[in-house]
C-alpha positions as CSV (number, residue, x, y, z in Angstrom):
1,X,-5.1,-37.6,-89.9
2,X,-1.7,-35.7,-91.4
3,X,0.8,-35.4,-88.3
4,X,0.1,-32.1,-87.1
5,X,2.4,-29.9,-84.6
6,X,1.9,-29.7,-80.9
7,X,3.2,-27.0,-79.5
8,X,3.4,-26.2,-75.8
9,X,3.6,-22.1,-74.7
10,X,6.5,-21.1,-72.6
11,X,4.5,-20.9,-69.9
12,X,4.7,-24.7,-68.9
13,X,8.4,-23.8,-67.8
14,X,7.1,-22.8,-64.7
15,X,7.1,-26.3,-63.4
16,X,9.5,-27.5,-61.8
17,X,11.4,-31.0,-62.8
18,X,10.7,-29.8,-66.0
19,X,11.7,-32.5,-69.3
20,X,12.9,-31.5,-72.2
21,X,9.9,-31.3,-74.2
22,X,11.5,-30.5,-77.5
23,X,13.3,-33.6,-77.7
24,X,9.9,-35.3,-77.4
25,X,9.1,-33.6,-80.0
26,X,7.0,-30.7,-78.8
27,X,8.1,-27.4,-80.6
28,X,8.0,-24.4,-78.4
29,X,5.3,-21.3,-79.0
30,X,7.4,-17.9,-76.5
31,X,4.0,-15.9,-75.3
32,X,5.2,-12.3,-74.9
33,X,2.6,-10.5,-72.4
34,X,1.6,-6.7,-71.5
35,X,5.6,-7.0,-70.0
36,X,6.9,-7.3,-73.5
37,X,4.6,-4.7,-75.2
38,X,3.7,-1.6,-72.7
39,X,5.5,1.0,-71.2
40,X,5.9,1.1,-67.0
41,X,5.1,4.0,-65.2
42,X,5.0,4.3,-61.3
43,X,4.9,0.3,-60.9
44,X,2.0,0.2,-63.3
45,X,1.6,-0.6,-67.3
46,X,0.5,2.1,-69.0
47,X,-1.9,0.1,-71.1
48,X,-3.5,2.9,-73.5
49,X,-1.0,2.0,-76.0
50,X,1.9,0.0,-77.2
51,X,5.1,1.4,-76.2
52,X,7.8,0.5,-78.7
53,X,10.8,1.1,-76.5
54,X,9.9,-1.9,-74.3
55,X,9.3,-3.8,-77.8
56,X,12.7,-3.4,-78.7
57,X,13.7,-4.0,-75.2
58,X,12.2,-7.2,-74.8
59,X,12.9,-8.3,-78.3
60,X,16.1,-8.1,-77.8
61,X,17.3,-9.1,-74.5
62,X,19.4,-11.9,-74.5
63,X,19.2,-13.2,-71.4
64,X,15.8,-13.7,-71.8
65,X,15.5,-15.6,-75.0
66,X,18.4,-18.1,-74.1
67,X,16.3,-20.3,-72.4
68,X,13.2,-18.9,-73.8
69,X,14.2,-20.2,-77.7
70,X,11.1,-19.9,-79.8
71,X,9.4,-21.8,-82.7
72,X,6.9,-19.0,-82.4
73,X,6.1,-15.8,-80.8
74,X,2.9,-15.1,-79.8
75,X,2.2,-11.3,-78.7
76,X,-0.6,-11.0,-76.1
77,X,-2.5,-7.8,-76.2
78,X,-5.7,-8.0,-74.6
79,X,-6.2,-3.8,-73.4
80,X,-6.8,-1.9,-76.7
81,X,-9.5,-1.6,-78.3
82,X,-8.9,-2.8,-81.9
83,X,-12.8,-1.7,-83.3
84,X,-13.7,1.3,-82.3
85,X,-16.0,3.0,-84.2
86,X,-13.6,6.2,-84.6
87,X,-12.0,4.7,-87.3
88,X,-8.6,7.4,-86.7
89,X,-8.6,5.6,-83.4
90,X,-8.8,2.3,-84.9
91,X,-6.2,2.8,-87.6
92,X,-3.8,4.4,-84.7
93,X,-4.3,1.0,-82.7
94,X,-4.1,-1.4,-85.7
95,X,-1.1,0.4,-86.7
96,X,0.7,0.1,-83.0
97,X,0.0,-4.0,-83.7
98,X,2.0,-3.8,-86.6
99,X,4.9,-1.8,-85.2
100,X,5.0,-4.3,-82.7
101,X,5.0,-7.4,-85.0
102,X,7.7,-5.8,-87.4
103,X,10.0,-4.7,-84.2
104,X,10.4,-8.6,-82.8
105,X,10.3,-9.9,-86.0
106,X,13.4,-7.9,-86.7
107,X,15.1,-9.3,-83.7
108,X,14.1,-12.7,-84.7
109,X,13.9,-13.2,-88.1
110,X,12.8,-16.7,-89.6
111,X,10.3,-17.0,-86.5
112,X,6.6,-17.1,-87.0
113,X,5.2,-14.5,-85.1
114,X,1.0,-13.9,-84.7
115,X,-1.2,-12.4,-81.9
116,X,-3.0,-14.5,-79.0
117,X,-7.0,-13.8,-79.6
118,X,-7.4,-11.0,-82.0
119,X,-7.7,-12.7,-85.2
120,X,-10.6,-13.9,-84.6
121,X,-11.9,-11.4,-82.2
122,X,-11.8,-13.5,-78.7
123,X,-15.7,-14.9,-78.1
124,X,-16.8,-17.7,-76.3
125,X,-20.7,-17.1,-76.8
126,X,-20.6,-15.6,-80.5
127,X,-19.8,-18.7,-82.3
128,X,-22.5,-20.8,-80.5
129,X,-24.9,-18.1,-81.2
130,X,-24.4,-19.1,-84.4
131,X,-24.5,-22.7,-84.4
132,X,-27.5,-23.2,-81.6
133,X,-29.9,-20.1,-82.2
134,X,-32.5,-21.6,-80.1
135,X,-30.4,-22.3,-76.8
136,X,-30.4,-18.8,-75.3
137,X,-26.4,-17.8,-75.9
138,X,-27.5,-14.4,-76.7
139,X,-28.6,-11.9,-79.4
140,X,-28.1,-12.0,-82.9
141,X,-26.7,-9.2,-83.3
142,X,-23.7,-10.2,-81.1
143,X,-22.8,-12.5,-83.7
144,X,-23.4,-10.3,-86.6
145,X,-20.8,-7.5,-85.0
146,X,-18.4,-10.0,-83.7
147,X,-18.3,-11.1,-87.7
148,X,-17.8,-7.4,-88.7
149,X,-15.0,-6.9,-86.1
150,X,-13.4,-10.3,-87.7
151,X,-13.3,-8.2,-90.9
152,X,-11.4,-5.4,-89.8
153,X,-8.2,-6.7,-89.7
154,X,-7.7,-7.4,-93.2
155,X,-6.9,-3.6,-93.9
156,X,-6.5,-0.2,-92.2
157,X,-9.1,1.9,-92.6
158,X,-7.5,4.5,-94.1
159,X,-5.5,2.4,-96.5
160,X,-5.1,4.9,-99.6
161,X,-2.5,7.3,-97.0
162,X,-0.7,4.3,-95.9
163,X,2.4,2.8,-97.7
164,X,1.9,-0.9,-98.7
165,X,3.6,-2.6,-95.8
166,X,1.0,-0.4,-93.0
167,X,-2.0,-2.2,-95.1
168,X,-3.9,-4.3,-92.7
169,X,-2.4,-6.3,-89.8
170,X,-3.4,-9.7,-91.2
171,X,-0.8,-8.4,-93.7
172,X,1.8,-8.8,-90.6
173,X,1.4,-11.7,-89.1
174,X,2.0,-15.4,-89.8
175,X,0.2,-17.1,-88.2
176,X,-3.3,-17.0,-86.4
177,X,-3.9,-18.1,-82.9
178,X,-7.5,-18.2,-81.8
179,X,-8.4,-18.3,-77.9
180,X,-9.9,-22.3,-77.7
181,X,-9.9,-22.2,-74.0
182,X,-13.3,-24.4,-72.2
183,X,-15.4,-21.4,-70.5
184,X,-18.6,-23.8,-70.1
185,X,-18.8,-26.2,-67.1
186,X,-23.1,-26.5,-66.4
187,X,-24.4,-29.8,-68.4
188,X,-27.8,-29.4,-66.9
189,X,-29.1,-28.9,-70.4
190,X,-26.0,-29.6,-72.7
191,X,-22.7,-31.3,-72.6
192,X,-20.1,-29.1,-72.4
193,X,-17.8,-31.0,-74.8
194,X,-20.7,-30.5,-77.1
195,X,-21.0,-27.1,-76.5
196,X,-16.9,-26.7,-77.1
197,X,-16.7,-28.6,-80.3
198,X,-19.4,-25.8,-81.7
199,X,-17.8,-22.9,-80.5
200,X,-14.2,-24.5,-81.4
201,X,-15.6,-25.1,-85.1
202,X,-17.6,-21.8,-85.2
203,X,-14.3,-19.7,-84.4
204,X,-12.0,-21.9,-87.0
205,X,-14.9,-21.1,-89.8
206,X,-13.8,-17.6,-89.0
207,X,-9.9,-17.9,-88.8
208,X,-10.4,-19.3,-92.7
209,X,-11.2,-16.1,-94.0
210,X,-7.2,-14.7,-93.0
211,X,-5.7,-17.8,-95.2
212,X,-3.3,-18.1,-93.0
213,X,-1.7,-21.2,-91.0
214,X,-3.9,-21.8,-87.6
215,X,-2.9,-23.0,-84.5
216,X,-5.6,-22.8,-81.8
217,X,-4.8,-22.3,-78.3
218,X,-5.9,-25.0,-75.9
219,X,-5.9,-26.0,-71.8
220,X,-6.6,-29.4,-70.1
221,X,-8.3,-27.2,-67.4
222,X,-11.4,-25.5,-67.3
223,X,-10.8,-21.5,-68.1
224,X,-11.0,-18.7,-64.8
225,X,-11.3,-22.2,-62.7
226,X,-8.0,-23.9,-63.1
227,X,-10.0,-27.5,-62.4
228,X,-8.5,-30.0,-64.9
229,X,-11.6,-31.7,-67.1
230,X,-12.2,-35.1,-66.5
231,X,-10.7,-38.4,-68.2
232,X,-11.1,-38.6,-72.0
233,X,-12.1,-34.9,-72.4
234,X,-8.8,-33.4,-72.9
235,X,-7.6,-36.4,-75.4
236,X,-11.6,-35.2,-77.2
237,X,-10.4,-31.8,-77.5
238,X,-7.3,-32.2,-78.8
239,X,-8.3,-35.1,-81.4
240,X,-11.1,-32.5,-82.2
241,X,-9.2,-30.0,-83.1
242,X,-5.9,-31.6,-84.5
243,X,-8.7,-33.5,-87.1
244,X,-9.7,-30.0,-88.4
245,X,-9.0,-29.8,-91.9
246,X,-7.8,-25.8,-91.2
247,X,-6.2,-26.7,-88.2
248,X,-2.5,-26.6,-88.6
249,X,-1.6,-27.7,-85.0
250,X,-2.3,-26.4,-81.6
251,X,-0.7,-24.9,-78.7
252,X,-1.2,-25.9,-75.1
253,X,-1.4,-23.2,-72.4
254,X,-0.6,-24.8,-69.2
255,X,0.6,-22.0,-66.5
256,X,0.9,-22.9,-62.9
257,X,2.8,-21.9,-60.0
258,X,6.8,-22.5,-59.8
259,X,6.1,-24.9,-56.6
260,X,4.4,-27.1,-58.8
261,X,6.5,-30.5,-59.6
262,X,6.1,-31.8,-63.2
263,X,3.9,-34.5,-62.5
264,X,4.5,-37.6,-65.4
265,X,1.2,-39.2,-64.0
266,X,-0.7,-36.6,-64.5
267,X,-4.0,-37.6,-66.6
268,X,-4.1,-34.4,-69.0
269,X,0.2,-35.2,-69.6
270,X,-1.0,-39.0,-70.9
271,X,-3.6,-38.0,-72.7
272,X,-1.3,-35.6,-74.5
273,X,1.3,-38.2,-75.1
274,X,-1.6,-40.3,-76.2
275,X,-2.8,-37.9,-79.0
276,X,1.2,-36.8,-79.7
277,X,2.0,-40.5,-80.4
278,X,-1.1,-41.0,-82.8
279,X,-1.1,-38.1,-84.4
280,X,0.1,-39.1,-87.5
């Protein structure tokens, strides 16, 4: 297997006794959240669109970025809806994503920049739909729109108006970072690594079609739960993916709460290490 990157998102700061991960070789993927991309209004975020002040803002704060140095941004938008079927509405939201991209691009230039879960559409159930039609994961029509949404972000809808560089935000971004968090836990009928590995593959099958650079994001714990996954699994998931052939590296999502010590025992830690030292 070619070496491929692992990256960790900026999240994993939030431990405390924190190493230098970088100098172990672990690049660095900055997650910028609905703080970085909507506007505040009475305490709240005003999340019916994207608010290019607090782009600007963000991007540029100094302070911030210091210790926040990025190999890669990753913008998190997960309130608008990118396919509706008014397609003015749809061009108007596709078009705030682009604004977005090209405002922290400008204030980081040379910086691969993507968004978390859109390209792919985020779905755990679509892709397994797909793969195992017989196992009750859910219409099949799910799976047939979820495929037409995937399609929709290779142009605007009203391209012939727009000037070249408003053409499509797959036009925008660098790279694409599909949602590979582990959603399934019941292995009364199926093992649940099993049941990753298709939905994993199903959603790279889709990520192809953007010819773009790929970098999935992965967890060592089980998704809404928090409950790490038990010995081997994680070292699976990553091997899995990392063995891809479209899979240009990956990016761990590890948040946790700032009373939490770094912990260089930790299985999901040495399984990483594991992979990071035989990944080449």
């Amino acid at each position: 297997m070619t070496r491929k990157p692992i990256y960790f998102d900026h999240t994993i700061e939030m431990f405390r006794k924190l190493p230098d991960l970088r100098k172990m070789g672990f690049p660095r993927a900055t997650l910028v959240t609905s703080w970085g991309l909507y506007e505040t209004v009475r305490g709240d975020y005003d999340t019916s669109r994207i608010d290019y002040d607090t782009c600007r803002r963000t991007a540029e704060e100094p302070t911030w970025w210091k210790v926040r140095e990025a190999d890669m941004i990753v913008l998190d938008e997960e309130y608008l809806n990118m396919h509706s079927d008014d397609l003015c509405k749809r061009d108007i939201v596709h078009d705030q994503c682009i604004e977005a991209i090209r405002i922290y691009r400008a204030a980081h230039p040379g910086v691969a920049i993507g968004y978390y879960a859109k390209l792919p559409e985020a779905s755990f159930y679509a892709p397994l739909i797909n793969a195992m039609p017989t196992s009750g994961w859910g219409p099949r029509q799910a799976y047939l729109d979820w495929i037409e949404h995937n399609t929709q972000f290779s142009g605007n809808v009203n391209n012939g108006t727009l000037k070249p560089h408003r053409r499509g935000l797959l036009s925008q971004v660098d790279r694409i970072f599909p949602s590979m968090y582990q959603h399934w836990k019941d292995a009364t009928n199926v093992d649940p690594l099993e049941v990753w590995k298709h939905f994993h593959d199903g959603t790279i099958a889709e990520c192809e079609q953007y010819q773009k650079p790929i970098m999935p994001y992965l967890s060592p714990r089980f998704a809404g739960s928090g409950e790490y996954f038990s010995t081997g699994v994680w070292k699976e998931m990553l091997y899995h993916s990392l063995s891809h052939p479209s899979v240009d590296g990956v990016v761990i999502y590890q948040g946790t709460s700032e009373s939490t010590d770094w912990d260089t025992d930790a299985i999901w830690w040495k399984e990483t290490l594991e992979v990071h030292n035989g990944n080449s």
